[in-house]
N, C-alpha and C positions, 0 to 999 in steps of 0.2 A: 266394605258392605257387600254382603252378597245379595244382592236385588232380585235373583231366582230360588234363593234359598225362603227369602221373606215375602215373596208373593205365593212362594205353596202354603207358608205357614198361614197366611192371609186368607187364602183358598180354604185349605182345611177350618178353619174358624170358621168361616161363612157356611162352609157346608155342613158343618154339627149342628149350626142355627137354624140351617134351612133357611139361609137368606139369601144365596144366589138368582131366586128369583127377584128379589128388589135391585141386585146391584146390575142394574142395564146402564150401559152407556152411559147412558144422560141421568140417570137417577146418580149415580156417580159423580158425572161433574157439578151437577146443583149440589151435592153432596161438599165435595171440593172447594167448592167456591163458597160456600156457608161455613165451611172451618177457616178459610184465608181472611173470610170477613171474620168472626171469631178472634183471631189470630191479630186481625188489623185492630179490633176495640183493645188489645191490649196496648196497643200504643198509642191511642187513644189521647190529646190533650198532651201526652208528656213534649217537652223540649227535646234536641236533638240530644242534647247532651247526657240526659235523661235515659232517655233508650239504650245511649250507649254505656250506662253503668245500670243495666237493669241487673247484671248478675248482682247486683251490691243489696238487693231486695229480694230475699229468697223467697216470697210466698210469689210474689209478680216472675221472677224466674221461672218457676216452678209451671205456674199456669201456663208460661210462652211456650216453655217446651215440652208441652202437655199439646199446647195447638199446634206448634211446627210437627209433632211426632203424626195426630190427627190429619194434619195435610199431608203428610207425606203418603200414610195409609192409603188414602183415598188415589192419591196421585199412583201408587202401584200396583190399585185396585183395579181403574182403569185402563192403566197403559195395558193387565195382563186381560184385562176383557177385552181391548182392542188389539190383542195381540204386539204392542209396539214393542220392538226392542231399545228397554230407556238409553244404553249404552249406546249405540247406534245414531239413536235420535240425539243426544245429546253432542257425540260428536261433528255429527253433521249441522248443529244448529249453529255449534263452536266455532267451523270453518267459515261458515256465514257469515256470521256475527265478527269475523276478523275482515271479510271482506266490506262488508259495511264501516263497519269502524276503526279504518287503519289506524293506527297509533300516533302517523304524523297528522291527523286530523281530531283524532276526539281525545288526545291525551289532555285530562284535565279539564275538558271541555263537557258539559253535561247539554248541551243541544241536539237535538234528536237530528239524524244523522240525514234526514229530509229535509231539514230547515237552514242546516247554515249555509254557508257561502263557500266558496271553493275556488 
């Protein structure tokens, strides 16, 4: 995926619109956060098991990855109005997120990495 390829193409779209004025920051993330809610009604009720054969239901597929695509938009909307580089930011949250969660502590373990015992 090239993520500076698809944030000009996103840029460009918005500016034929003349929508750059709405996509501020925050109009953005309430943006985001309305398509992940979106995104969440389609899982909605079902079982775990459920979800995990949603591809077996192509009009329900269809719609998820109608929403994941939506989220994603919004999510490279922002990062390029905040300037963030997502590559950068990603790997740095990566290193983190290993440091929190070393392997001999949360493998298999789904406790939030504040709460267990040590």
């Amino acid at each position: 995926m090239n993520i500076a390829a698809i944030q000009q193409a996103l840029r460009e779209f918005a500016d034929e619109r003349d929508w750059e004025q709405f996509h501020s920051p925050k109009n953005l993330a309430i943006a985001l956060s309305v398509e992940a809610a979106e995104l969440l009604e389609r899982f909605l009720w079902l079982k775990d098991e459920e979800s995990r054969r949603l591809s077996e239901k192509q009009e329900d597929y269809s719609a998820v990855r109608e929403e994941i695509a939506d989220v994603l938009i919004y999510l490279l909307r922002l990062a390029d109005q905040l300037n963030i580089d997502l590559e950068a930011a990603v790997d740095e949250k990566m290193r983190k997120n290993a440091e929190k969660y070393p392997v001999e502590l949360a493998k298999g373990n789904a406790v939030k990495y504040n709460r267990r015992q040590r």
